[in-house]
C-alpha positions as CSV (number, residue, x, y, z in Angstrom):
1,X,-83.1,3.9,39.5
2,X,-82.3,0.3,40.7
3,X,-78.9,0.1,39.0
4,X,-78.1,-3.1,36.8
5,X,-78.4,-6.8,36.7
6,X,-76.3,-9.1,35.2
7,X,-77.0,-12.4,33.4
8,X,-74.8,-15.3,31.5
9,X,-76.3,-17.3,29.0
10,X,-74.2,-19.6,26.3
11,X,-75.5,-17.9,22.9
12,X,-77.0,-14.3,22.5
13,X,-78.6,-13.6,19.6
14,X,-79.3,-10.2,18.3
15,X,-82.0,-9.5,16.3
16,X,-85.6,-11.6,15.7
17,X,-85.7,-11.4,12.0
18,X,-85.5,-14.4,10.2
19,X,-82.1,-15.3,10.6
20,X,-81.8,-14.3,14.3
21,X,-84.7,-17.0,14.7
22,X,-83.7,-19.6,12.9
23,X,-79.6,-19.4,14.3
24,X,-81.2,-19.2,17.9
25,X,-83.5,-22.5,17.3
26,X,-80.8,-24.2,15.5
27,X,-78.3,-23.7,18.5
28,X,-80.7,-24.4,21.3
29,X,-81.4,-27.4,19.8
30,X,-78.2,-27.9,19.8
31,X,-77.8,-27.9,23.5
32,X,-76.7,-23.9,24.0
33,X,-78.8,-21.7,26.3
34,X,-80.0,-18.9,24.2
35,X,-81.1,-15.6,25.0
36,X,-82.6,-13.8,21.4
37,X,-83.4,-9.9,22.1
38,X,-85.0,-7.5,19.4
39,X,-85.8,-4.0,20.2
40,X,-89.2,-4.5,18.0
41,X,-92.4,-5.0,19.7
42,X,-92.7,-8.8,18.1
43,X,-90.5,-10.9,16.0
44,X,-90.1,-12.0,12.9
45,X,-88.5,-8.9,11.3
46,X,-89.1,-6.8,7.9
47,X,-90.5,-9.4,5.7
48,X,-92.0,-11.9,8.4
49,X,-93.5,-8.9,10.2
50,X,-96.1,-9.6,12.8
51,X,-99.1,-8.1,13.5
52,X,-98.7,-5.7,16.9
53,X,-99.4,-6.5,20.5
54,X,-103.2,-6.0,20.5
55,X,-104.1,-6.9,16.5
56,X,-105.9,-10.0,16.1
57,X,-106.0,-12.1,12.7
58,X,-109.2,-13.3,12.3
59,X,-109.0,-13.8,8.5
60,X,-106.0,-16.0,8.3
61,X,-106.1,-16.0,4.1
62,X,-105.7,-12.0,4.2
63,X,-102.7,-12.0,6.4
64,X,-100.2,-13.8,3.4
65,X,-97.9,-16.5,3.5
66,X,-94.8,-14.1,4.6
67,X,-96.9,-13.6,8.6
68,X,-97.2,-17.6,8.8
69,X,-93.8,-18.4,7.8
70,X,-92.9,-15.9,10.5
71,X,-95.7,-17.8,13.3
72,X,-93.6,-20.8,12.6
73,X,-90.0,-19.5,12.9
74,X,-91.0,-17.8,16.3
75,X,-92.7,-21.1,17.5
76,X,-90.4,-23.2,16.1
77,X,-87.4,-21.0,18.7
78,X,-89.9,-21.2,21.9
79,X,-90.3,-25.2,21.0
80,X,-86.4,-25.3,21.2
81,X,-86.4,-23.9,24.3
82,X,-85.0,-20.0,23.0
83,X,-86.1,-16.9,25.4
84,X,-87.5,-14.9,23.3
85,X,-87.0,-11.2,24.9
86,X,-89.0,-8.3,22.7
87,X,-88.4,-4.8,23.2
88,X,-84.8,-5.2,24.0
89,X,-82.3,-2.7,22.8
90,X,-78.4,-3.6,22.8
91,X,-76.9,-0.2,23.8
92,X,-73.3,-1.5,23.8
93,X,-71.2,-4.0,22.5
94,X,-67.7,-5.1,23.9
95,X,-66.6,-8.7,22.9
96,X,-69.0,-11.0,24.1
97,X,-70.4,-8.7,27.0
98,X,-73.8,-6.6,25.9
99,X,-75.2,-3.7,27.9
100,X,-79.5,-4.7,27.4
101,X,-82.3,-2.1,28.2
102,X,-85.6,-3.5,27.9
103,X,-88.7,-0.7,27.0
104,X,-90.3,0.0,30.4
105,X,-87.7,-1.1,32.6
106,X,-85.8,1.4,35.2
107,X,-82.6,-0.5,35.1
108,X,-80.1,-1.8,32.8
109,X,-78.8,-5.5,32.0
110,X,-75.4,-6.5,31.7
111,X,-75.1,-9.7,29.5
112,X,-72.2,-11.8,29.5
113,X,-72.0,-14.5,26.9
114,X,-69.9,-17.2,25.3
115,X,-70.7,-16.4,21.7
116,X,-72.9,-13.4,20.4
117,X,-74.7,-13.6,17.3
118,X,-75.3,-10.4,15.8
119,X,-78.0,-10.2,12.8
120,X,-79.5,-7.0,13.4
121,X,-81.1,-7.2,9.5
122,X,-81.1,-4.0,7.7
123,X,-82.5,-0.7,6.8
124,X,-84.2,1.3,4.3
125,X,-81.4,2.7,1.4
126,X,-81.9,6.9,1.9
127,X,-81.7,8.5,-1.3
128,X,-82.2,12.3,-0.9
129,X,-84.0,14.0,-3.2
130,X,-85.7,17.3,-3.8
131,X,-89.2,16.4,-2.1
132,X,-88.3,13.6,-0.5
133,X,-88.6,15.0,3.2
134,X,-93.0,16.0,2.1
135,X,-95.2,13.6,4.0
136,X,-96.8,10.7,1.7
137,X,-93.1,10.1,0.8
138,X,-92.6,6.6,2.5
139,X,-89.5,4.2,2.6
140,X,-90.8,0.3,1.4
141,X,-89.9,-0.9,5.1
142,X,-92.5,2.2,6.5
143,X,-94.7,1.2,3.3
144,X,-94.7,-2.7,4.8
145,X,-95.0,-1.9,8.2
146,X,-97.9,0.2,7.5
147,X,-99.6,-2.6,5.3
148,X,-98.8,-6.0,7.0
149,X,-98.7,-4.7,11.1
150,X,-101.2,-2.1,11.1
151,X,-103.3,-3.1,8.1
152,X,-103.1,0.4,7.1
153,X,-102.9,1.7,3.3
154,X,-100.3,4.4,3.0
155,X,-102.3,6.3,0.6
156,X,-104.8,6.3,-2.5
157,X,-102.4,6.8,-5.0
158,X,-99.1,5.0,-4.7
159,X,-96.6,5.5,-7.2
160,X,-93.7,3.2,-6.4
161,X,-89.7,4.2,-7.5
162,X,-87.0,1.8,-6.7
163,X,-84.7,-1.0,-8.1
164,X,-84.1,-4.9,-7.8
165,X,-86.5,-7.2,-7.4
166,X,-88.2,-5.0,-4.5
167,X,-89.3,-3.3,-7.0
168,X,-91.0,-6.0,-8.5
169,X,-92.3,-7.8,-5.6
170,X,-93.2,-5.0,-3.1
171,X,-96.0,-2.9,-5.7
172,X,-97.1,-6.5,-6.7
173,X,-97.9,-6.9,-2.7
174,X,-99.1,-3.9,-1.8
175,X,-101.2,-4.2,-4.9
176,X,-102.6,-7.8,-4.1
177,X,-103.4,-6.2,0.0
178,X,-105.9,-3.6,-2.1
179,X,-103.5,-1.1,-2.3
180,X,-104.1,1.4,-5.2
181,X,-100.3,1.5,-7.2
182,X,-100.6,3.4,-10.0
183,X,-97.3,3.0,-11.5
184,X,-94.0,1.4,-10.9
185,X,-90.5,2.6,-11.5
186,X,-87.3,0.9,-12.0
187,X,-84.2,2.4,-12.3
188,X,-82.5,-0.8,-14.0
189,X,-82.4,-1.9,-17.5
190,X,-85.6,-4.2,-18.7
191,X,-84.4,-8.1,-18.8
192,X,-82.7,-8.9,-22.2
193,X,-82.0,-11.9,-23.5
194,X,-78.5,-12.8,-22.6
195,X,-79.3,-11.2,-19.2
196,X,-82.6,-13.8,-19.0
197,X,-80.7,-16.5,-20.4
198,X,-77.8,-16.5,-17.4
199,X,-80.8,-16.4,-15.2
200,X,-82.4,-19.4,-16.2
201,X,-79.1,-20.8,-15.9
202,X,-78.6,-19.8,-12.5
203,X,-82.2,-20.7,-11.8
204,X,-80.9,-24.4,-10.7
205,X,-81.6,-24.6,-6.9
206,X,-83.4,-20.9,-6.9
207,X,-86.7,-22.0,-8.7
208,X,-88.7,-20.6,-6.1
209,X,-87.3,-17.4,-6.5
210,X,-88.1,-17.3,-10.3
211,X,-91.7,-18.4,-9.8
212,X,-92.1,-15.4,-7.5
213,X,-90.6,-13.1,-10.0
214,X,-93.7,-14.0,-12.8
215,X,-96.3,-14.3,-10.0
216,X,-95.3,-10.7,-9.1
217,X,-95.2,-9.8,-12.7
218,X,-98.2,-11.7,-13.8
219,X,-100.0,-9.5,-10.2
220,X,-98.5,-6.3,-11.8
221,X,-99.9,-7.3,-15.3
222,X,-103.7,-8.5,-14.3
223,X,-103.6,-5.3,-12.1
224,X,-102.5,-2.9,-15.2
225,X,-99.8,-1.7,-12.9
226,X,-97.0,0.1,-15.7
227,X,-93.8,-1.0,-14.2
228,X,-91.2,1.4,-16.3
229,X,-87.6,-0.1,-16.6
230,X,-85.0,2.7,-16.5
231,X,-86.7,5.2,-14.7
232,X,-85.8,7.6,-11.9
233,X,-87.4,9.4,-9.2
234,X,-85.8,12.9,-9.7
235,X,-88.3,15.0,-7.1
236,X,-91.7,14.8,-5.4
237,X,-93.8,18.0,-5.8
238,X,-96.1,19.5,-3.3
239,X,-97.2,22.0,-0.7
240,X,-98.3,20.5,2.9
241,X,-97.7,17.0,1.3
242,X,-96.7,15.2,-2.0
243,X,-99.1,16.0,-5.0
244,X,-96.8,14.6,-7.5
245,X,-94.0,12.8,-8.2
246,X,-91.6,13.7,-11.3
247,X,-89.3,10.7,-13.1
248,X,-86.6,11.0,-15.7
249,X,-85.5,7.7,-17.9
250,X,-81.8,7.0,-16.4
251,X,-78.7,5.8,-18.0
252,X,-76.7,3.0,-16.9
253,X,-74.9,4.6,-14.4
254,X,-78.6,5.7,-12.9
255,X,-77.8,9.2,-14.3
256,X,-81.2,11.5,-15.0
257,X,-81.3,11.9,-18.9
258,X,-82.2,15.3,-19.8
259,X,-85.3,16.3,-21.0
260,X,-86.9,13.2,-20.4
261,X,-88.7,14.1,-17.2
262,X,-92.6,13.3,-16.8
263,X,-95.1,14.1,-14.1
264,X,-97.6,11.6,-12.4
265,X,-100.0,13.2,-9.8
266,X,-100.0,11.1,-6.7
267,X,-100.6,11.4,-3.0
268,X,-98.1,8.7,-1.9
269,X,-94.7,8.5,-3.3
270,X,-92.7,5.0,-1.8
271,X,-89.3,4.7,-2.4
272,X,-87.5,1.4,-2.8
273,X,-84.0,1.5,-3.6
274,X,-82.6,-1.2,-1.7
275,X,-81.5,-1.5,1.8
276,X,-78.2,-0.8,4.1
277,X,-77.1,-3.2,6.3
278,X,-77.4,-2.3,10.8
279,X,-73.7,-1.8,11.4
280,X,-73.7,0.0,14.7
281,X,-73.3,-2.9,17.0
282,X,-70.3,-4.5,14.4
283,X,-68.4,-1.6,14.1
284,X,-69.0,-0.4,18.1
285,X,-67.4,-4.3,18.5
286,X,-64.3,-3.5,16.5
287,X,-65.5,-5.8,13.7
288,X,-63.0,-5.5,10.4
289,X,-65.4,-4.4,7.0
290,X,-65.1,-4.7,3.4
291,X,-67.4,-2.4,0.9
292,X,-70.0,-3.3,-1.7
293,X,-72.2,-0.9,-2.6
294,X,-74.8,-4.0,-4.2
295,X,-74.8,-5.8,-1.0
296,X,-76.0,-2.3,0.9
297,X,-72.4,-0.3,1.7
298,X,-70.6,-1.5,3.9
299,X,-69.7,-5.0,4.5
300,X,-68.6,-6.9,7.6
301,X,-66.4,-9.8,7.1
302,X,-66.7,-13.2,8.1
303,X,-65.2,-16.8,7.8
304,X,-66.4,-19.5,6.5
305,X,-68.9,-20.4,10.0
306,X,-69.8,-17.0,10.3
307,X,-67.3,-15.3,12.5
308,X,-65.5,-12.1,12.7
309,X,-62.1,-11.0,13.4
310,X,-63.4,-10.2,16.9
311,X,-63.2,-13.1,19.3
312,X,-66.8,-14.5,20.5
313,X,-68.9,-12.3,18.0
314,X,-70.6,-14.1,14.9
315,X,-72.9,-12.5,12.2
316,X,-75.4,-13.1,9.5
317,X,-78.2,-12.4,7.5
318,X,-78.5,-8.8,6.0
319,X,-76.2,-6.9,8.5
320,X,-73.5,-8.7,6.4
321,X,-74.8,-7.8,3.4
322,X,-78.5,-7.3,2.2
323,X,-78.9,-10.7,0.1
324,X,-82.6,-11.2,1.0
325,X,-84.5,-13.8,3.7
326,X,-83.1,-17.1,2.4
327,X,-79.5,-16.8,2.4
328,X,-80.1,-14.7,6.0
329,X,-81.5,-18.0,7.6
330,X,-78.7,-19.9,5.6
331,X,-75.6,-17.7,6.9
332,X,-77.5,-18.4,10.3
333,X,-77.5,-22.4,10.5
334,X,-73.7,-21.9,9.9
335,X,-73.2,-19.1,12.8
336,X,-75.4,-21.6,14.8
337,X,-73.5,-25.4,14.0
338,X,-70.5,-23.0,14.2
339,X,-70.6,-22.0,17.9
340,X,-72.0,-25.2,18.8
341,X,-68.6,-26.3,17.6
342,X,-66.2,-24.1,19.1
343,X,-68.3,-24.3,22.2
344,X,-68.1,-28.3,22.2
345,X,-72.1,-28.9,21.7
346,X,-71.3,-30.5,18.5
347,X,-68.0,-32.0,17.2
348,X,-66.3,-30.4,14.2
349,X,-66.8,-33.4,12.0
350,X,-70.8,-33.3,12.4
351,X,-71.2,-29.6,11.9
352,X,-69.4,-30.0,8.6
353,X,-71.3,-32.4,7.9
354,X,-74.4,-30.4,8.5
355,X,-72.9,-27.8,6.7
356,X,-72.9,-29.2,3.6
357,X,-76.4,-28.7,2.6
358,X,-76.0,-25.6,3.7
359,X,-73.1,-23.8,1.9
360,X,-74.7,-25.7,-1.6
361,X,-77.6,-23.8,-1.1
362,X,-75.5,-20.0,-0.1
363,X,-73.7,-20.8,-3.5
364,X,-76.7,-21.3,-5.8
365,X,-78.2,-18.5,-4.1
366,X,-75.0,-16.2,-5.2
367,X,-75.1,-17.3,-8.7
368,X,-78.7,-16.2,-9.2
369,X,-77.4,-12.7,-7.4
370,X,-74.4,-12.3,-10.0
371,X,-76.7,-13.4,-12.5
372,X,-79.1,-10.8,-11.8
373,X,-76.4,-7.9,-11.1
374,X,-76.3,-6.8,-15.0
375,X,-80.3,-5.8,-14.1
376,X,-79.8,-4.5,-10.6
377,X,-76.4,-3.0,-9.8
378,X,-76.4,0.0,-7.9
379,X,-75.2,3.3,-10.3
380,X,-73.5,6.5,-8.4
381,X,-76.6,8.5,-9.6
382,X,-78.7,7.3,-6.3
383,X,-76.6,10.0,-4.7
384,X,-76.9,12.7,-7.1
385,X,-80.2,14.0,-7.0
386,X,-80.2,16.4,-4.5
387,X,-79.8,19.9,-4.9
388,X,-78.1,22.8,-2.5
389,X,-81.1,22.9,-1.3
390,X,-82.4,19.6,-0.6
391,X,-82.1,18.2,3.6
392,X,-79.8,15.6,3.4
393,X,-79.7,15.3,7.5
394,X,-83.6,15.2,8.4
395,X,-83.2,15.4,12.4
396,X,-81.0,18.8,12.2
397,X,-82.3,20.3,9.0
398,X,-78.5,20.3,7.2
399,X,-78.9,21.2,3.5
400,X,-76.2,19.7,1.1
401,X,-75.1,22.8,0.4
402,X,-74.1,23.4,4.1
403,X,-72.4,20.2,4.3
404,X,-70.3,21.0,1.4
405,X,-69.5,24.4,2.8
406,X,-68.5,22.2,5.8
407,X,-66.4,20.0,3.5
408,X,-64.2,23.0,2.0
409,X,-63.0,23.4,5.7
410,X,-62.4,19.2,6.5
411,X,-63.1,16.2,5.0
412,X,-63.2,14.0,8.4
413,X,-66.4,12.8,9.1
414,X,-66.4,13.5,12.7
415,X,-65.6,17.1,12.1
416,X,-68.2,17.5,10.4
417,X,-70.8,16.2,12.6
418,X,-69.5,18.9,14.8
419,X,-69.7,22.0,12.8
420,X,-73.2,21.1,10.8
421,X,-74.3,18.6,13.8
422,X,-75.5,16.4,10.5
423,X,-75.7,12.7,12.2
424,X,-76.3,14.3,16.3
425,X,-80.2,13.4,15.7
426,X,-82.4,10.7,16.5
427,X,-81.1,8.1,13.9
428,X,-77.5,9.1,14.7
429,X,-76.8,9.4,10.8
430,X,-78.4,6.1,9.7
431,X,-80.3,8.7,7.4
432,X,-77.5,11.1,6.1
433,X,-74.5,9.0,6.6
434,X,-74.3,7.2,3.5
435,X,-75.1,10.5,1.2
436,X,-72.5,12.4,3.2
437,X,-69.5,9.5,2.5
438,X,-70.8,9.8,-1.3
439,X,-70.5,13.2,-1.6
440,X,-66.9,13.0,0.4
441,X,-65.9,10.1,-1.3
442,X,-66.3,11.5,-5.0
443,X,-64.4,15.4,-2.9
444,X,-61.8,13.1,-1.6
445,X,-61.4,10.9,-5.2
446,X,-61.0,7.9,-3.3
447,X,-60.9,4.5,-5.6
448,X,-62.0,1.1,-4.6
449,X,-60.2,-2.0,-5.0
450,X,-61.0,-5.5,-4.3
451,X,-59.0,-7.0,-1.8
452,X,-59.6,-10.1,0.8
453,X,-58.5,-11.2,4.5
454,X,-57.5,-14.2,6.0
455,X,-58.5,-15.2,9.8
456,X,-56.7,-16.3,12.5
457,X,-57.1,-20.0,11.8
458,X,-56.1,-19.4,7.8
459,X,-59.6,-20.4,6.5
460,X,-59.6,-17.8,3.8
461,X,-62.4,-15.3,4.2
462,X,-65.3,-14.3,1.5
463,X,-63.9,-11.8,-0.9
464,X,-65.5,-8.4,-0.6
465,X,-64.7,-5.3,-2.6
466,X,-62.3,-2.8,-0.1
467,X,-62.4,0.6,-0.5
468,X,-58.9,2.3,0.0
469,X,-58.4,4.2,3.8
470,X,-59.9,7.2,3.0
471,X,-63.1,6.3,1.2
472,X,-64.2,3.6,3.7
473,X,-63.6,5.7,6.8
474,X,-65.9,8.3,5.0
475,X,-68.5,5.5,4.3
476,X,-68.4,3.9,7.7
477,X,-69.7,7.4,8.9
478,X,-68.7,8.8,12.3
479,X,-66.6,7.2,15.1
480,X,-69.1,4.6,17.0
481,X,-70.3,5.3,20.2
482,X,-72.1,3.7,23.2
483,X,-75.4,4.1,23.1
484,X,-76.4,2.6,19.8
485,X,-79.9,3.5,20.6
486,X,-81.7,6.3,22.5
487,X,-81.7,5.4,26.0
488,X,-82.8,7.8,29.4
489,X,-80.2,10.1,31.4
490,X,-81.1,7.9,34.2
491,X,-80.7,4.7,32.7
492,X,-77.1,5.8,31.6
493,X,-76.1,7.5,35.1
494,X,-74.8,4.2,36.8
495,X,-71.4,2.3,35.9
496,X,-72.9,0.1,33.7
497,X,-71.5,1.7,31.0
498,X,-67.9,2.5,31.3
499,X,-66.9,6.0,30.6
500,X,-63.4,4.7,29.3
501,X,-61.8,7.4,31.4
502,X,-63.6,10.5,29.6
503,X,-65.3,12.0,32.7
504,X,-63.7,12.4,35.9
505,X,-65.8,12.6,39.6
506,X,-65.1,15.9,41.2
């Protein structure tokens, strides 16, 4: 054990996905030292996934256009003069100091920064189900990471449940890489007119995003892929792993209909049903959130550069809110021209001014989101499939029916954890969390209600749906703790990390 080292560095940027790259670039061009960690093995996040350490593309016409955008967002950082740090974990967050541990390393390193940039990206939306712990039931993001870094199919016959345009896009992929998709579900209403109509309407500045919404379709057509509007996975069938996967048409509130169930043998079951933003670092910072169940859960809030309530710590892309890859790099350009700013690399006038572009393109992108929210929003039957008997904690094995024997004793979140030790596994209840504040919050009764903050400096912050006391403190999950990610004994041993006066030396 060799103890800690300590560093300084002007911006640090957390998270290489798309936005992480492009804020880090943007600010060391900028004339800010930047340090960008990611915990991953390479950069370029979920979508710009890159090949790992050892793979070599020799066909670069297989690889897709999503691996070369990511190539140039990684060189494009290095050219600005960005360290690029890979298998980096952020274990704590206080302010603008981070405790680093880097894979391999026997020693821990304390980072001290100006400004911090968190963008940690997202995860995979859990949606318990009866079946849904069988192997060959697969997550889109393990689907994808299968397919574009390992060059792996997940199976030989893929059936595909999910909703928003993932659930276009990702079966169109995977079926374009060779993959055998056999049918895809959506658990949203098919397109109408009105609902197409708004769209086109909203389509101004987002054309892009419409011609990949009928290449995808036009794949899934030329491919005879069935892609079934209003349909929901209710349970994947099988013995030593998934044989079959059963779907039921759902109403508008994602509700199985009765007697409507059908059965599709399959060996692969992947399940898209949207993604949940990384708040562990936000929240361990002290970071003030909003809710919105269509943006992932929970929602941290920021100012109009990208800021939270916490002094020094910025965010963006989808740890703010799962809005997809372009807005993500958008949000980042203004966290970047924003701590150039308040760090004096830029004067205030010129980053508005660079702004500009900027925040036209964040508001045509939200139009075409509201436009397409009659398709895609999220109904309060995603967390109603399980049974009793379905694991809703996968590390400890906790049923739903022993959380809700839990639940007839307390209704706080922490208590919980410790009598059914649901969240005390590996992912520390990024699995189980959000079913557990669903099944609490409709216990509890707890309403939403929209609601707004203002900042320090009176620039009136975005307006995201609040949930009343008790419902987001069940949704946030349990009380954040140091460290965010599995780290050695050893590593944790010194006085890097400070025990904020819970143990005392004998």
């Amino acid at each position: 054990m060799n103890g800690r080292r300590e560093e300084e560095v002007g911006l640090l940027v957390v998270g290489g996905g798309p936005a992480g790259l492009v804020a880090a670039e943007l600010a060391a061009r900028h004339g800010l030292t930047v340090l960008l960690v990611d915990e991953r093995a390479t950069f370029g996040g979920q979508i710009y996934r890159q090949p790992g350490p050892g793979f070599v593309v020799r066909d670069p016409r297989r690889v897709g256009r999503d691996y070369w955008a990511g190539v140039a967002l990684v060189e494009a950082a290095r050219g600005a003069g960005v360290e690029l740090r890979a298998r980096t974990a952020v274990l704590s967050l206080r302010g603008t100091t981070a405790v680093c541990l880097t894979e391999g390393d026997e020693h821990v390193t304390l980072l001290r920064a100006r400004r911090v940039l968190v963008a940690p990206g997202a995860s995979d939306r859990p949606v318990p189900f009866p079946g849904w712990t069988l192997p060959g039931v697969v997550t889109a993001g393990g689907a994808q990471a299968l397919v574009k870094a390992s060059r792996v199919a997940p199976g030989t016959r893929v059936a595909f449940a999910g909703s928003g345009p993932l659930a276009l896009a990702f079966p169109a992929q995977l079926r374009h890489l060779g993959v055998n998709v056999v049918l895809a579900l959506e658990a949203g209403p098919a397109p109408r007119a009105p609902t197409v109509a708004r769209l086109v309407v909203a389509g101004w500045g987002n054309a892009a995003l419409l011609r990949d919404a009928l290449t995808y379709r036009a794949r899934l057509l030329g491919a005879r892929v069935p892609l079934r509007y209003g349909r929901i996975v209710v349970r994947a069938e099988g013995e030593d792993r998934v044989e079959a996967v059963v779907h039921a048409a759902a109403d508008a509130d994602w509700r199985a209909i009765p007697d409507s169930e059908e059965r599709l043998e399959v060996d692969t079951l992947c399940v898209g049903y949207g993604f949940v933003p990384s708040t562990e670092l936000l929240r361990l910072a002290g970071c003030q959130f909003g809710y919105d169940e269509n943006l992932g859960g929970l929602v941290v809030e920021v100012d109009a550069w990208q800021r939270t309530n916490v002094e020094g710590v910025l965010a963006a892309g989808d740890g703010t809110g799962v809005r997809g890859a372009l807005v993500a790099m958008a949000q980042a350009r203004l966290a970047a021209l924003g701590a150039a700013a308040d760090l004096g690399a830029v004067s205030r006038a010129r980053a508005a001014r660079l702004a500009r572009p900027v925040r036209r393109q964040l508001a045509a992108k939200e139009r075409f989101r509201r436009a397409l929210l009659p398709l895609y929003a999220v109904g309060p039957g995603i967390y109603e499939l399980a049974t009793p008997e379905t694991v809703v904690c996968r590390c400890e094995e906790v049923t739903l029916a022993r959380l809700e024997e839990a639940m007839e004793a307390t209704v706080d979140t922490d208590a919980l954890k410790s009598y059914t030790r649901a969240g005390m596994g590996l992912c520390q209840g990024r699995s189980c969390q959000p079913q557990i504040g669903a099944v609490l919050a409709r216990r509890t009764g707890a309403a939403s209600e929209a609601g707004s903050l203002l900042d320090g400096a009176n620039e009136a912050r975005r307006p995201v749906p609040r949930l009343s006391g008790g419902q987001l403190a069940a949704l946030a999950g349990t009380t954040p703790r140091p460290p965010v990610r599995p780290a050695a004994i050893g590593v944790l041993a010194d006085d890097t990390v400070p025990d904020r006066g819970l143990f005392v030396g004998g």
